[in-house]
Structures are given as C-alpha cells and as structure tokens.
MARTOR-705904 format. One record per residue: residue number from 0; residue in one letter; x, y, z of N, C-alpha, C in turn. Coordinates in steps of 0.001 Angstrom, whole numbers, plus 500000, padded with zeros to 6 digits. Layout:
node k:NUM&r:A&n.east:X&n.north:Y&n.up:Z&ca.east:X&ca.north:Y&ca.up:Z&c.east:X&c.north:Y&c.up:Z $
...
***
This chain:
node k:0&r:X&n.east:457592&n.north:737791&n.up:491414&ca.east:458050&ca.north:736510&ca.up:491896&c.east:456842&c.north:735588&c.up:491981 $
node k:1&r:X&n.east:456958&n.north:734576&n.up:491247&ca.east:455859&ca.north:732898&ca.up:491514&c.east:455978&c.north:732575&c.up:492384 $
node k:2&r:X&n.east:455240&n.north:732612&n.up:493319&ca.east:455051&ca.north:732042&ca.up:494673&c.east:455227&c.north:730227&c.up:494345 $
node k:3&r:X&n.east:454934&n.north:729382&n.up:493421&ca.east:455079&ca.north:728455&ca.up:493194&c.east:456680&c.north:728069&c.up:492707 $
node k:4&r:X&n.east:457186&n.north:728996&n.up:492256&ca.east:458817&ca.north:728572&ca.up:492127&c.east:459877&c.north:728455&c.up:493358 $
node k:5&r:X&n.east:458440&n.north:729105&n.up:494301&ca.east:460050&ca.north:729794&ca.up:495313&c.east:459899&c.north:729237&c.up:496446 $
node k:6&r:X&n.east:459002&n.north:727849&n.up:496043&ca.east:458603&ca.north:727067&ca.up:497178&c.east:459418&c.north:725850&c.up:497355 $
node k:7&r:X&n.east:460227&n.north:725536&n.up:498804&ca.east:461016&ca.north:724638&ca.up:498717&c.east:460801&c.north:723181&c.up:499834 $
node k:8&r:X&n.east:460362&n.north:722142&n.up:499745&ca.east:460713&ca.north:721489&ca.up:500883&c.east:462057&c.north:721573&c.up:501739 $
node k:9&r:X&n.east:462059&n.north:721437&n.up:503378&ca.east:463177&ca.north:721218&ca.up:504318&c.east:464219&c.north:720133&c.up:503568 $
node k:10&r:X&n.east:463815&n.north:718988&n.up:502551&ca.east:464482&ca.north:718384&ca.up:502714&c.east:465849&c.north:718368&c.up:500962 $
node k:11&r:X&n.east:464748&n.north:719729&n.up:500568&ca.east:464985&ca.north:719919&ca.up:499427&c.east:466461&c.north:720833&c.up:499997 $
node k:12&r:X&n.east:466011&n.north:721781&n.up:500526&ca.east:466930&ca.north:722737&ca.up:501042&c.east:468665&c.north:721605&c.up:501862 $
node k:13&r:X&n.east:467954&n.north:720330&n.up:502420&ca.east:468898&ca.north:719654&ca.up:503131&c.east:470217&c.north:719284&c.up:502037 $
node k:14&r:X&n.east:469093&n.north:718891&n.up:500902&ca.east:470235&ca.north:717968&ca.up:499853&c.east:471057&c.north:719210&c.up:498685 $
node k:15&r:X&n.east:470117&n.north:720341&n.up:498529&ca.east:470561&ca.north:720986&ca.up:497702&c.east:471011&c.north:722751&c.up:498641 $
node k:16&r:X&n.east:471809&n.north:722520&n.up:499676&ca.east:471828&ca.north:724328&ca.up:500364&c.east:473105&c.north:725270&c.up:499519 $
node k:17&r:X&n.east:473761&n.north:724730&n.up:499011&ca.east:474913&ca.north:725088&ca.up:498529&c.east:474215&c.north:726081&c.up:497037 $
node k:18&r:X&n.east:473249&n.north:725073&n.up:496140&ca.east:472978&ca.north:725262&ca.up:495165&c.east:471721&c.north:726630&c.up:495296 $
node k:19&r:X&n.east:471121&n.north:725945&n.up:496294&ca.east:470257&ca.north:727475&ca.up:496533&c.east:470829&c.north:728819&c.up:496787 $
node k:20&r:X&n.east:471341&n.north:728693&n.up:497464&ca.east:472125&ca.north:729862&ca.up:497576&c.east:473122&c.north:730806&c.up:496882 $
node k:21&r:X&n.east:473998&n.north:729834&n.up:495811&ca.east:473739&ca.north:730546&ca.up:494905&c.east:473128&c.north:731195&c.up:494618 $
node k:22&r:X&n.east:471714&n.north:730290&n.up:493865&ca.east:471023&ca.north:730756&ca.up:493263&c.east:470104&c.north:732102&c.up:493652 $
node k:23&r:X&n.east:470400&n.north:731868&n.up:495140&ca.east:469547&ca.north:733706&ca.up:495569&c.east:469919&c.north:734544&c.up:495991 $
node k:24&r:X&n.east:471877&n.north:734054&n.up:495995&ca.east:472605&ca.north:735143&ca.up:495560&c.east:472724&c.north:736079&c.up:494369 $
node k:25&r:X&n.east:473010&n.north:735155&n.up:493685&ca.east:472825&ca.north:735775&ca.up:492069&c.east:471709&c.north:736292&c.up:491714 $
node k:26&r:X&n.east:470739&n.north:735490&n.up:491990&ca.east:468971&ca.north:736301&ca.up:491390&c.east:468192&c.north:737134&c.up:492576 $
node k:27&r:X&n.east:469186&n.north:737014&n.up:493433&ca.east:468274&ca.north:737766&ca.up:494644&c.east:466924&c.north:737612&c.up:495032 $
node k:28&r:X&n.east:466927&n.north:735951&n.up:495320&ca.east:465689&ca.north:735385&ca.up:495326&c.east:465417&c.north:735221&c.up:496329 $
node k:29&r:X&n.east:464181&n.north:735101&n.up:497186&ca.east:463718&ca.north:734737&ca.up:498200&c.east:462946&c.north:733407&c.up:498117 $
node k:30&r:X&n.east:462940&n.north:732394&n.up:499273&ca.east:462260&ca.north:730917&ca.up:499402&c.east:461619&c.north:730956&c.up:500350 $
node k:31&r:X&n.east:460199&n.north:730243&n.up:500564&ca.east:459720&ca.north:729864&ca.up:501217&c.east:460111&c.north:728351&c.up:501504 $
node k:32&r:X&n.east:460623&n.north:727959&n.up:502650&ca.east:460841&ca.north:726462&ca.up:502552&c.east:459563&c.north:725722&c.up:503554 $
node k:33&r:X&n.east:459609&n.north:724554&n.up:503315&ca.east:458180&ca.north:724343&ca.up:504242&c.east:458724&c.north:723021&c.up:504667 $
node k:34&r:X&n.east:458348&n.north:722759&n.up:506080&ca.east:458185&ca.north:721034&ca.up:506379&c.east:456722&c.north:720886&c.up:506591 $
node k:35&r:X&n.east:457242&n.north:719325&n.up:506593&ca.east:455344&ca.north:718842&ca.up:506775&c.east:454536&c.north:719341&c.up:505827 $
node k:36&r:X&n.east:454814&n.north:719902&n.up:504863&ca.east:453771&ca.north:720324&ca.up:503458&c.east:453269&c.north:721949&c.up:504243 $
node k:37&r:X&n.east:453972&n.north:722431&n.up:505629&ca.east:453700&ca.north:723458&ca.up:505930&c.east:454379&c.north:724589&c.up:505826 $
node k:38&r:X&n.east:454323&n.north:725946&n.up:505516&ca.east:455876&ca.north:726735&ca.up:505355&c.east:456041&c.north:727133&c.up:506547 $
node k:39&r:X&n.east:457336&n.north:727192&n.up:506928&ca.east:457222&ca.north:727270&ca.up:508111&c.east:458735&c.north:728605&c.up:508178 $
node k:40&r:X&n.east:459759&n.north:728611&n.up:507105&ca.east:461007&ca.north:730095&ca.up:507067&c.east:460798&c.north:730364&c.up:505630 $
node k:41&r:X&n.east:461386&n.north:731678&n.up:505671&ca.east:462136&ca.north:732210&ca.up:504676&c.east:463573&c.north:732023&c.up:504388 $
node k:42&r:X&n.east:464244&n.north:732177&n.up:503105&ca.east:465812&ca.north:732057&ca.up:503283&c.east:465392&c.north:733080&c.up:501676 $
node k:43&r:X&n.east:466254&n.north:734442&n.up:502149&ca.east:466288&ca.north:735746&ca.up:501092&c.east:467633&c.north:735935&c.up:501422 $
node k:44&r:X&n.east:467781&n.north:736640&n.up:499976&ca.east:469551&ca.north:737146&ca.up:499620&c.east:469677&c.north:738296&c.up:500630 $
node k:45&r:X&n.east:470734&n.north:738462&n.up:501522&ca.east:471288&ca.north:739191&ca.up:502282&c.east:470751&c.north:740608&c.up:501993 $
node k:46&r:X&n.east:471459&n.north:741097&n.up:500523&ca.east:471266&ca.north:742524&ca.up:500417&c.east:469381&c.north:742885&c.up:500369 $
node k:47&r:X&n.east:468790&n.north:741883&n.up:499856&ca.east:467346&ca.north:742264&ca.up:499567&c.east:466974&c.north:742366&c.up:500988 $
node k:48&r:X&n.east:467327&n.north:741549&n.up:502040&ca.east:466845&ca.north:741527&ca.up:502971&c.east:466859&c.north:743085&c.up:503582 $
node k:49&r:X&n.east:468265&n.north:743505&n.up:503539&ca.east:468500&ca.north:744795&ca.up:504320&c.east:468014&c.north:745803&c.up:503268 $
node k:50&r:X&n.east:468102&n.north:745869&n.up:502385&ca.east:467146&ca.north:747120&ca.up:501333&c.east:465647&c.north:746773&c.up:502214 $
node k:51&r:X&n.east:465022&n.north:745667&n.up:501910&ca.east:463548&ca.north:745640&ca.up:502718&c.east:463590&c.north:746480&c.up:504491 $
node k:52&r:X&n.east:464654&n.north:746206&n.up:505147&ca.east:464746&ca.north:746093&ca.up:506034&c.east:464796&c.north:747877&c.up:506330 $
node k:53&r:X&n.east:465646&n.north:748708&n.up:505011&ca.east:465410&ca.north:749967&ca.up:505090&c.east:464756&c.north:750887&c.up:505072 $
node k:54&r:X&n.east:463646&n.north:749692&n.up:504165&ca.east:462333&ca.north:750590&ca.up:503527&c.east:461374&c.north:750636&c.up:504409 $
node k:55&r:X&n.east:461380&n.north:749449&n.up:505358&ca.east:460447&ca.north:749263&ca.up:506651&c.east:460893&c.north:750685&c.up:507304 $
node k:56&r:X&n.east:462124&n.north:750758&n.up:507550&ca.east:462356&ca.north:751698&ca.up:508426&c.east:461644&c.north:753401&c.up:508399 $
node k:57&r:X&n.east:462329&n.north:753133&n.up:506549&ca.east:461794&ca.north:754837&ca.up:505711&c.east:460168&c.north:754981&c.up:506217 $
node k:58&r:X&n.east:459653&n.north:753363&n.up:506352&ca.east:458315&ca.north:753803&ca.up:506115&c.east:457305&c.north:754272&c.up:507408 $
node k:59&r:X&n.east:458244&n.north:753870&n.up:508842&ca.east:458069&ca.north:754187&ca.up:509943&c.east:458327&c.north:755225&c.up:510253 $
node k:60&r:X&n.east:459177&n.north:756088&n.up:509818&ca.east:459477&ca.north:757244&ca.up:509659&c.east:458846&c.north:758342&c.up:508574 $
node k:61&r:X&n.east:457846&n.north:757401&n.up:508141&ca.east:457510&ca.north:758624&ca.up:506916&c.east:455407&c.north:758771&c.up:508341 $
node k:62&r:X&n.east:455631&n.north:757141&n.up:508380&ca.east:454276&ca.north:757051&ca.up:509472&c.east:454206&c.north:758479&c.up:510973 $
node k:63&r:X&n.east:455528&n.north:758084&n.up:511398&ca.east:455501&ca.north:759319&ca.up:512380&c.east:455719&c.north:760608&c.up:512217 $
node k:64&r:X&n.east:456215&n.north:761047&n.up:511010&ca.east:456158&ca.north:762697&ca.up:510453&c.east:454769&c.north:762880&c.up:510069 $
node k:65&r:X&n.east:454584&n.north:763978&n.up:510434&ca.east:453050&ca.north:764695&ca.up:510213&c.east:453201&c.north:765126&c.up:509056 $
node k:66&r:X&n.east:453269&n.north:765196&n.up:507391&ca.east:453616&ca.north:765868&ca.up:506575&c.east:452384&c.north:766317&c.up:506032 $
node k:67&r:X&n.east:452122&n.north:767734&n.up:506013&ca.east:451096&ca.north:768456&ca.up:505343&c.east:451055&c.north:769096&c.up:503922 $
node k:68&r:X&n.east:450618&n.north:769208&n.up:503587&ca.east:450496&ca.north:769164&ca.up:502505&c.east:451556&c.north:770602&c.up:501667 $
node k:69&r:X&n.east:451629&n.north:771645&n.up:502516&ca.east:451719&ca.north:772923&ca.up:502430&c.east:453769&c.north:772933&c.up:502636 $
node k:70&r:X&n.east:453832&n.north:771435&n.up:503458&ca.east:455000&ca.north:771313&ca.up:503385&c.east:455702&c.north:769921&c.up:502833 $
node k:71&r:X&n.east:454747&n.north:769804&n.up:501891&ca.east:455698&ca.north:768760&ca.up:501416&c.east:456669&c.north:769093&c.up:500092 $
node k:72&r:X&n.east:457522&n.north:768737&n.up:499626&ca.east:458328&ca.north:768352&ca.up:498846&c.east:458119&c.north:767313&c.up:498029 $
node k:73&r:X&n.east:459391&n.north:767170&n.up:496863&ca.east:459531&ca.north:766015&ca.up:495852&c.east:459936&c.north:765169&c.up:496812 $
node k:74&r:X&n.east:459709&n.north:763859&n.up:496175&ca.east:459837&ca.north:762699&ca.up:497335&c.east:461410&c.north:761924&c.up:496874 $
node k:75&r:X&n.east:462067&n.north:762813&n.up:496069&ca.east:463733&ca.north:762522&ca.up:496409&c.east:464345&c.north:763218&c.up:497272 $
node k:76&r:X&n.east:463766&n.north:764316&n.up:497778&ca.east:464979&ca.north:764769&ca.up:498541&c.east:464045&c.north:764499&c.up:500360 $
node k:77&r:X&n.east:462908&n.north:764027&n.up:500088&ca.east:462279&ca.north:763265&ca.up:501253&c.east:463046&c.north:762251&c.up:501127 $
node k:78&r:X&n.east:462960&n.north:761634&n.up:500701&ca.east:463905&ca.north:759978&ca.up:501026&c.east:465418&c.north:760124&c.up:501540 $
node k:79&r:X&n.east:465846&n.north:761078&n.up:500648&ca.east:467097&ca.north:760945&ca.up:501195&c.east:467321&c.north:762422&c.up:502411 $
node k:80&r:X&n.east:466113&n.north:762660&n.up:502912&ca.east:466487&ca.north:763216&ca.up:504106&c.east:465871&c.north:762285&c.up:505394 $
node k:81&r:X&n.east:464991&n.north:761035&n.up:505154&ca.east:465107&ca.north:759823&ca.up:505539&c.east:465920&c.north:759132&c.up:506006 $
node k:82&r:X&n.east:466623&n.north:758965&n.up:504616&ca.east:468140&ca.north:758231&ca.up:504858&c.east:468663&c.north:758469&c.up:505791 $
node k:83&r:X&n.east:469226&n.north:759673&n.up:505657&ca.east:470347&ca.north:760709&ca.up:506456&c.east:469433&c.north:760728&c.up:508110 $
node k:84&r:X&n.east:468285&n.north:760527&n.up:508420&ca.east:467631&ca.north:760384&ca.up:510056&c.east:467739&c.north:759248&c.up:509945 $
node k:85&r:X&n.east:467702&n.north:757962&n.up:509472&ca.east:467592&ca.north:756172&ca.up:509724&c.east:469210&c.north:756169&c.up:509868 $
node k:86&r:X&n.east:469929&n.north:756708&n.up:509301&ca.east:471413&ca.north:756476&ca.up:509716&c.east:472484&c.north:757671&c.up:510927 $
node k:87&r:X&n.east:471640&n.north:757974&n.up:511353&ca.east:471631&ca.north:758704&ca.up:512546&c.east:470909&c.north:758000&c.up:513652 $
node k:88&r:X&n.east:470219&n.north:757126&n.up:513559&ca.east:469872&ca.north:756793&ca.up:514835&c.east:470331&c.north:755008&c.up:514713 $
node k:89&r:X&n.east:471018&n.north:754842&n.up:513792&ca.east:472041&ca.north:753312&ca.up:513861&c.east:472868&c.north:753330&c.up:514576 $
***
C-alpha cells in the first residue's frame, strides 16, 4: 500500500464518504484522513480490521507461551491451536 494514495483530507472524506467506502470495501483499503494538513484517523475495511485485530491477538498469545524449541511444531497446527484458545476466551 502507497502511503501517498491512501491519504485523504477531512474534507475530502466530507464530500466524497459514500464513494470511499466503497472503495475500501471492495479493495480492502485502509485511509489515513488528515485535518489541518495533520493525520489525525484511520477509516479500514471492516473485515481487514478484524483479521488485524486477530493477528494482534495470535501474536499476544504466541508472546506469552514459552515455546522451546524441543516442543515446537509446524506453525499450522500452532495457529490453529491459537485460534481455537483466542475463541475460547471471546
């Protein structure tokens, strides 16, 4: 992602919200919008948000397991024994 494409003025977002959104529905885009020439939110497609929002989680959970070396595994059936603890404690 161009950090220069995905940059929007407040007032850009005012005249055009309908059209953005689309647009980061469909492309699953994320914006920085800025007032005052400052950025000041984000506005990201729903699902990207919560995939990010999962991976934060996986990754807090991968931070507090001690995994040694002697017991680790392939990192598919780590993830999805991840999964299966992040949706146990929802």
């Amino acid at each position: 992602m161009k950090l220069s494409e995905s940059v929007k003025s407040i007032s850009y977002l005012k005249a055009n919200a309908a059209n953005l959104i689309d647009e980061i529905n469909k492309h699953q885009k994320t914006f920085v919008i800025t007032q005052n020439g400052e950025a000041k939110v984000v506005v990201q497609d729903i699902k990207m948000y919560e995939k990010m929002q999962d991976t934060m989680a996986m990754l807090k959970l991968l931070a507090m397991t001690n995994i040694k070396s002697k017991d680790a595994v392939n990192i598919k059936s780590t993830f999805n024994s991840l999964r299966k603890e992040l949706k146990s404690l929802q």
